[in-house]
N, CA, C and O atoms as a Tinker XYZ file with bonds, in Angstrom:
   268  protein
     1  N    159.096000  149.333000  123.105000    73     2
     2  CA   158.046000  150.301000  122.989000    64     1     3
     3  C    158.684000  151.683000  122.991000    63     2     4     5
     4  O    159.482000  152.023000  123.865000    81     3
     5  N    158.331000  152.421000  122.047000    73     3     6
     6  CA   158.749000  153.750000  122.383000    64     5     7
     7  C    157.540000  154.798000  122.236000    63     6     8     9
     8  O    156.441000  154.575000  121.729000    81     7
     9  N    157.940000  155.819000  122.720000    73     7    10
    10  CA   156.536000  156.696000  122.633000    64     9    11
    11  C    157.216000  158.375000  122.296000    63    10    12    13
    12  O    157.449000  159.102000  123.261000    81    11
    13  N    157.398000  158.705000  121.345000    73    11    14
    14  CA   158.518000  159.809000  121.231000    64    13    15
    15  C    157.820000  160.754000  119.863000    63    14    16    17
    16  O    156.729000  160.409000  119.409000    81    15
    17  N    158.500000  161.846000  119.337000    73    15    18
    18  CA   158.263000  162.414000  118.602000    64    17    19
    19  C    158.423000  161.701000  117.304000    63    18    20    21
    20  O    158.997000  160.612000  117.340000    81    19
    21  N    157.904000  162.261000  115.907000    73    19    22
    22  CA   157.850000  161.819000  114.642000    64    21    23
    23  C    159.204000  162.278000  113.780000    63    22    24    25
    24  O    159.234000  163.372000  113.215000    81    23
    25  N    160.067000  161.555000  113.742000    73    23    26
    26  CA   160.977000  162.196000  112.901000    64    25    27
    27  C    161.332000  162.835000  111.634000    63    26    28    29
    28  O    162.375000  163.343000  111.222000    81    27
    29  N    160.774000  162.753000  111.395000    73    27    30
    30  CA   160.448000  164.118000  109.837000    64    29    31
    31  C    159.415000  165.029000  110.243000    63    30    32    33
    32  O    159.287000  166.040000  109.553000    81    31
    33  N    158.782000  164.896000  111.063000    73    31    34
    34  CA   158.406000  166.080000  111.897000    64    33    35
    35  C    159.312000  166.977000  112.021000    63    34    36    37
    36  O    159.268000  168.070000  111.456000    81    35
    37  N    160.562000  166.443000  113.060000    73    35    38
    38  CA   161.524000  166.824000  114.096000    64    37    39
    39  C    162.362000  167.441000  113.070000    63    38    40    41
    40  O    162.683000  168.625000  113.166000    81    39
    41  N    162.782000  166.613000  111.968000    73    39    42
    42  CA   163.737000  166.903000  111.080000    64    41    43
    43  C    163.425000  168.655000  110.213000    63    42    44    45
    44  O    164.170000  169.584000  109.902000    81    43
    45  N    161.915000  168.395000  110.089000    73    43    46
    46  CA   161.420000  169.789000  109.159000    64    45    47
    47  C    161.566000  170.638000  110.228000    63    46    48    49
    48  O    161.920000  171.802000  110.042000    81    47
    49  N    161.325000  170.180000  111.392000    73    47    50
    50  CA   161.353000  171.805000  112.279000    64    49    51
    51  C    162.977000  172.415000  112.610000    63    50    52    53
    52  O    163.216000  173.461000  113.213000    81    51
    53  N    163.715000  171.721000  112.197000    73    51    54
    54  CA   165.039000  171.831000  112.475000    64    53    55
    55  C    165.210000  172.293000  111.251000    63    54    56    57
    56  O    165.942000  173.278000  111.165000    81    55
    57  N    164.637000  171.769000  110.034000    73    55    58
    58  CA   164.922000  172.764000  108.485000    64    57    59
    59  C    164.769000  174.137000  108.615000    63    58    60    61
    60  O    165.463000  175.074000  108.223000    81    59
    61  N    163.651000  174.075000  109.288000    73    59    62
    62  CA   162.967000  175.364000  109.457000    64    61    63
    63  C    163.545000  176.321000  110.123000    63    62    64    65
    64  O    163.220000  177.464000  109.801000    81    63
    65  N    164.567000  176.144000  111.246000    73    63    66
    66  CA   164.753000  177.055000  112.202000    64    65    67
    67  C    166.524000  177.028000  111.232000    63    66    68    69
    68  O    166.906000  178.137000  110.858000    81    67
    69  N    167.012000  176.386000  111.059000    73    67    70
    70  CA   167.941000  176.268000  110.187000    64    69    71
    71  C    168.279000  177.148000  109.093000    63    70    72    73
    72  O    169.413000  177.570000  108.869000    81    71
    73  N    167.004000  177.465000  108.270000    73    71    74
    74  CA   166.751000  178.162000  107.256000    64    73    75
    75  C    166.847000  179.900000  108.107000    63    74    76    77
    76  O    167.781000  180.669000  108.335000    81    75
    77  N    165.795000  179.925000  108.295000    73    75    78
    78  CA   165.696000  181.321000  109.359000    64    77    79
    79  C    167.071000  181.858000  109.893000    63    78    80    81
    80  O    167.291000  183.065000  109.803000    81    79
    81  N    167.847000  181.162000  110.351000    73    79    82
    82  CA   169.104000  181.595000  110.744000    64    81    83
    83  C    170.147000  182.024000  109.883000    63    82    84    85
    84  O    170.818000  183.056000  109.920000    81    83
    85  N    170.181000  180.790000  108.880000    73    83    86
    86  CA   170.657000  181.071000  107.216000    64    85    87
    87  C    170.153000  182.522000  106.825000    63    86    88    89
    88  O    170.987000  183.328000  106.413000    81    87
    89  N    169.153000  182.795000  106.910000    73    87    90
    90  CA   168.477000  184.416000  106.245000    64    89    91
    91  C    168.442000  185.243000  106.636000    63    90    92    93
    92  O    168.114000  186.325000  106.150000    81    91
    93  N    169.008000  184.790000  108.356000    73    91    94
    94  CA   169.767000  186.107000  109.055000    64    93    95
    95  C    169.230000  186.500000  110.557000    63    94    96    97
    96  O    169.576000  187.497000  111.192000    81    95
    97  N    168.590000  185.797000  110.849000    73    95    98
    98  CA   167.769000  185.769000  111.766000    64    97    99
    99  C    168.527000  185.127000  113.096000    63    98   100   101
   100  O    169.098000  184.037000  113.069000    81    99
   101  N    168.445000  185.918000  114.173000    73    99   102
   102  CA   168.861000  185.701000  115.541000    64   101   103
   103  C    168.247000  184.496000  116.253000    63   102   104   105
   104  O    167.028000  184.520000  116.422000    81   103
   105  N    168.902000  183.510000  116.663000    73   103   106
   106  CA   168.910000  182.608000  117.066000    64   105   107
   107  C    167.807000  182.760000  118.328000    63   106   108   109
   108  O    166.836000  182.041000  118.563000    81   107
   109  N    168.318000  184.014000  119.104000    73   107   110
   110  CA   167.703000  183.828000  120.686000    64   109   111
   111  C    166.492000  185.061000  120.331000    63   110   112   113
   112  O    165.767000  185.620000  121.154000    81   111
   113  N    166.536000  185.265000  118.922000    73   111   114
   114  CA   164.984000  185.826000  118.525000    64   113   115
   115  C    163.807000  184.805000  117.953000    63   114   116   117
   116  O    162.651000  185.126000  117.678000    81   115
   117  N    164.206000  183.931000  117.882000    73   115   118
   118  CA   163.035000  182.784000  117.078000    64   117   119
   119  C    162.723000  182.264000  118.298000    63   118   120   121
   120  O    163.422000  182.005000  119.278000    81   119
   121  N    160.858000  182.088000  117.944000    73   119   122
   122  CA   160.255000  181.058000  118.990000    64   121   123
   123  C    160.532000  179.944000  119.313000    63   122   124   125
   124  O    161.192000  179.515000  118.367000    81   123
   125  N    160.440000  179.071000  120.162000    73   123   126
   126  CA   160.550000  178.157000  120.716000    64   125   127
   127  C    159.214000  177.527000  120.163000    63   126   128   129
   128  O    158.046000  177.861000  120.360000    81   127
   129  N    159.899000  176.243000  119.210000    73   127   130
   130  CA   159.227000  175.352000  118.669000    64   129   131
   131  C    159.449000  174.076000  119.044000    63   130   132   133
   132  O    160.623000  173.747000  119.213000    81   131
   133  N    158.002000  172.731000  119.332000    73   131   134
   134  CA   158.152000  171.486000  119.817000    64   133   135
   135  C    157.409000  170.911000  118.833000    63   134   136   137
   136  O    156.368000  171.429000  118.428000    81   135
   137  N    158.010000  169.502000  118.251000    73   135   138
   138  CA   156.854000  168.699000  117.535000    64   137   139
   139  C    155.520000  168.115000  118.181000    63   138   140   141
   140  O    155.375000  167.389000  119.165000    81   139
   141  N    154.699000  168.609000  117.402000    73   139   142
   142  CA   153.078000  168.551000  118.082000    64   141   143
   143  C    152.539000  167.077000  118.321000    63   142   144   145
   144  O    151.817000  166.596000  119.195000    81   143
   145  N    153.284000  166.455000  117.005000    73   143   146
   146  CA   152.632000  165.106000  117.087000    64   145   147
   147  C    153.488000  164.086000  117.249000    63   146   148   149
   148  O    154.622000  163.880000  116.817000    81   147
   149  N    152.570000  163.324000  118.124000    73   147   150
   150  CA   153.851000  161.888000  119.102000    64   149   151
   151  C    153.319000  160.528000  118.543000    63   150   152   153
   152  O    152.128000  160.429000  118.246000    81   151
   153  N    154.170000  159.492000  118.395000    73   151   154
   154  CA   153.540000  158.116000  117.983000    64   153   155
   155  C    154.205000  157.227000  119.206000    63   154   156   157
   156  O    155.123000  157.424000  120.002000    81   155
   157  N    153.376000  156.264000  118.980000    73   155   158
   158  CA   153.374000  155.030000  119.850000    64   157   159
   159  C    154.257000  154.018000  118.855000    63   158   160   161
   160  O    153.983000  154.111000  117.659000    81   159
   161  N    155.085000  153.250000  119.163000    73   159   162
   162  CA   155.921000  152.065000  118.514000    64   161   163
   163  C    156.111000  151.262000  119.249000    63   162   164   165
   164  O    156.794000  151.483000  120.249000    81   163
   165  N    155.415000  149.728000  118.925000    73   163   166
   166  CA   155.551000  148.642000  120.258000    64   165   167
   167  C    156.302000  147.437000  119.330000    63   166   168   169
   168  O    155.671000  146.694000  118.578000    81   167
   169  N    157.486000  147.397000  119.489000    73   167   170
   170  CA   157.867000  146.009000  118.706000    64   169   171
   171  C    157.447000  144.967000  119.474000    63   170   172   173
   172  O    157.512000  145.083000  120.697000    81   171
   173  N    156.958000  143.804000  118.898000    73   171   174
   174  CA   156.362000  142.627000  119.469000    64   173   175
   175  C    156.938000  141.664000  119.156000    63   174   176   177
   176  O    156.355000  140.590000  119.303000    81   175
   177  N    158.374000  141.687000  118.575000    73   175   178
   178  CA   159.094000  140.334000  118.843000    64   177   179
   179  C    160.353000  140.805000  120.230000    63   178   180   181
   180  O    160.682000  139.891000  120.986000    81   179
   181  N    160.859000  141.968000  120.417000    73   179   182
   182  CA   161.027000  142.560000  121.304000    64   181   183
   183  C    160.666000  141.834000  122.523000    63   182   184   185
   184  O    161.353000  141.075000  123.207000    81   183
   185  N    159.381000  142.239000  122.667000    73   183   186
   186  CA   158.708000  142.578000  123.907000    64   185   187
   187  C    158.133000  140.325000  124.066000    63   186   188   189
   188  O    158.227000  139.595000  125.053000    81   187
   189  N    157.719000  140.060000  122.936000    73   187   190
   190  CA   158.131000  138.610000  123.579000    64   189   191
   191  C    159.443000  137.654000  123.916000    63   190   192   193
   192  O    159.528000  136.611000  124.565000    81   191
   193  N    160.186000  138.247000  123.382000    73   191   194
   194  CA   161.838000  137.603000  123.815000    64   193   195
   195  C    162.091000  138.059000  125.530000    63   194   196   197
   196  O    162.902000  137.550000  126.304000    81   195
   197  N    161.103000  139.191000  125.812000    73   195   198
   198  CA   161.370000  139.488000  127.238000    64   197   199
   199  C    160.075000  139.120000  128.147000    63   198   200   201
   200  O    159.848000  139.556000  129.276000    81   199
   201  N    159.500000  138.469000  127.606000    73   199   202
   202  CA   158.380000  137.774000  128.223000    64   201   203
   203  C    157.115000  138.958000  128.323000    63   202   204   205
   204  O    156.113000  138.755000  129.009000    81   203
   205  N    157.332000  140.236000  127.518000    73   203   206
   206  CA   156.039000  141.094000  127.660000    64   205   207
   207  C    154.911000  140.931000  127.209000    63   206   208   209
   208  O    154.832000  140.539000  126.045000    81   207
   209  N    153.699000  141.172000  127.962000    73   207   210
   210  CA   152.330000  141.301000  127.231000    64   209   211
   211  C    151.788000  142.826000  127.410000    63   210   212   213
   212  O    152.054000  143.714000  128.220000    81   211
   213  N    150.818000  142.725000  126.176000    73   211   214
   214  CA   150.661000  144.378000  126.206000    64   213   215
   215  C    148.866000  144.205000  125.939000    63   214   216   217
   216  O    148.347000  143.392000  125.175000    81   215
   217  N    148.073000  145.325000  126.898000    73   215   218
   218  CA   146.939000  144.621000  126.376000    64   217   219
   219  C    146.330000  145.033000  124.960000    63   218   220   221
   220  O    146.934000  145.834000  124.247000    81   219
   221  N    145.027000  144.423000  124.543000    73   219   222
   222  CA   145.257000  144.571000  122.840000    64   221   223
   223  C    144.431000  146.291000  123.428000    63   222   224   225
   224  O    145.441000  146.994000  123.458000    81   223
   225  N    143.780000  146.806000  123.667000    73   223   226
   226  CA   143.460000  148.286000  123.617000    64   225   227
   227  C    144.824000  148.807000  123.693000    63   226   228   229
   228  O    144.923000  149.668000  122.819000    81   227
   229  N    145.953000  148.678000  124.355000    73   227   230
   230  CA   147.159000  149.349000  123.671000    64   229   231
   231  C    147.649000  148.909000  122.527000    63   230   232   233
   232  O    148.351000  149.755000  121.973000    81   231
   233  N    147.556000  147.997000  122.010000    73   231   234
   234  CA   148.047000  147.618000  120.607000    64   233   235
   235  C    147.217000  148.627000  119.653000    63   234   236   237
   236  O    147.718000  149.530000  118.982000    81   235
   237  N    145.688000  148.250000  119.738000    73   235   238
   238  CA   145.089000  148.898000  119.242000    64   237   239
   239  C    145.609000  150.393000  118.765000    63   238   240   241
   240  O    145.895000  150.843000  117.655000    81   239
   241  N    145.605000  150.961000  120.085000    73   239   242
   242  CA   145.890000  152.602000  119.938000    64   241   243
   243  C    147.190000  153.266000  119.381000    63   242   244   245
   244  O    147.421000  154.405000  118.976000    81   243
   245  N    148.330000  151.597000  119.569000    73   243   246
   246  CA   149.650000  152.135000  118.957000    64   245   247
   247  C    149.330000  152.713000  117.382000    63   246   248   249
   248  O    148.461000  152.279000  116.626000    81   247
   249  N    150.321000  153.855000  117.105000    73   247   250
   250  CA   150.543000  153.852000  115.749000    64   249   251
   251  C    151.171000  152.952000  114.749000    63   250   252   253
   252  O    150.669000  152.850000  113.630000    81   251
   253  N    152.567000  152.089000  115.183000    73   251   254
   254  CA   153.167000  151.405000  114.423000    64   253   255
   255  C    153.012000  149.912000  115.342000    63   254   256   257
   256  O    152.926000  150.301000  116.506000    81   255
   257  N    152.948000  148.558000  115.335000    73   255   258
   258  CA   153.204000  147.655000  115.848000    64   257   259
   259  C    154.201000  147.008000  114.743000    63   258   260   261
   260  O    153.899000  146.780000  113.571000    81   259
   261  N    155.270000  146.798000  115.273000    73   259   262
   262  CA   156.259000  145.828000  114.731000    64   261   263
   263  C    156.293000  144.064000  115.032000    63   262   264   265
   264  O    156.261000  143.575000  116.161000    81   263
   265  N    156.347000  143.479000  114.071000    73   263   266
   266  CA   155.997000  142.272000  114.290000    64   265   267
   267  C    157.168000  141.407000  114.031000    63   266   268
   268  O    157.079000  140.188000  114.174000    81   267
């Protein structure tokens, strides 16, 4: 199970601050930016090789279930 940021999220905001610096821009002058949006990932062959159950309202709510 992981529960973490979106990576091409993460990746564009790192373009982004990347770029800005490239164009000349002071490092310890740019805001402090976090990715807004988080996903849920529950692999379920994982989690039965270790004897886990998950209930289905968390399955439900995950974003990705791996099977």
């Amino acid at each position: 199970m992981n529960y973490g940021s979106n990576s091409p999220d993460q990746h564009r905001l790192f373009g982004n601050y990347t770029g800005r610096i490239l164009k000349g821009g002071k490092p310890a002058d740019l805001p402090v930016q976090q990715v807004t949006r988080v996903e849920l990932v529950i692999n379920m062959k994982t989690a039965k090789a270790l004897s886990l159950t998950f209930p289905i309202t968390l399955l439900g709510r995950a974003d990705e279930v791996i099977e």
